[in-house]
C-alpha positions, -999 to 999 in steps of 0.1 A, spaced: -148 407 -538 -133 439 -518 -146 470 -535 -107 479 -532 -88 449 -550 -80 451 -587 -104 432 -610 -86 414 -637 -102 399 -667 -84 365 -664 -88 359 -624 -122 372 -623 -144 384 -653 -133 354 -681 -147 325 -652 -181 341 -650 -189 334 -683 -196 298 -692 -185 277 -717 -216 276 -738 -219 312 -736 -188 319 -754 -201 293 -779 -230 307 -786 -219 343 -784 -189 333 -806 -216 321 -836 -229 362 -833 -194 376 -834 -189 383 -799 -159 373 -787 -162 366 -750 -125 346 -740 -109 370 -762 -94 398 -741 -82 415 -773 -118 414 -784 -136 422 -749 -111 451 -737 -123 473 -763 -145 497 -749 -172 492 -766 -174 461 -772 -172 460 -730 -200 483 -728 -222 463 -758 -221 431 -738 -226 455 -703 -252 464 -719 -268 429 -726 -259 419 -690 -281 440 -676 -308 440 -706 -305 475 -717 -328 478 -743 -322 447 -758 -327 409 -751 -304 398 -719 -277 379 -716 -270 350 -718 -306 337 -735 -328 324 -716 -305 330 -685 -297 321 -660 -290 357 -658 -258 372 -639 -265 383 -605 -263 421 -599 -230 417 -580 -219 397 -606 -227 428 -634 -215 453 -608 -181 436 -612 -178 436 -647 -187 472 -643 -156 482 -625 -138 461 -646 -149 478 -675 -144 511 -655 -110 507 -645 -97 500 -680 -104 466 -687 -73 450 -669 -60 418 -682 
């Protein structure tokens, strides 16, 4: 994706995560097809954070793990406010 077009949570952040992720994330509270839920700041940032394995077991367990282009464009997301 151009470095320059909007990232949107529907159009391009909610398809990268599968449909037993939100499952299983769902059981621990996390709320991963809730844009209410994921636009918060830092609930963004917690599951950046477990993206990418910062300090804490990756996401989603036992992978397969997002590729960094893939975390990079959650990270603008998350960086340009969280668009829906």
């Amino acid at each position: 994706m151009p470095e320059d077009k909007p990232v949107s949570f529907a159009a391009d952040i909610r398809p990268l995560f599968r449909d037993i992720d939100v499952e299983h994330m769902r059981d621990l509270g996390v709320l991963l097809d809730d844009y209410a839920y994921i636009s918060e700041r830092a609930n963004a940032d917690n599951v950046l954070a477990a993206l990418k394995g910062d300090g804490q077991t990756q996401m989603p367990p036992h992978g397969p793990y997002w590729s960094v282009e893939q975390i990079a464009l959650f990270s603008r997301w998350v960086d340009a406010g969280c668009p829906p």
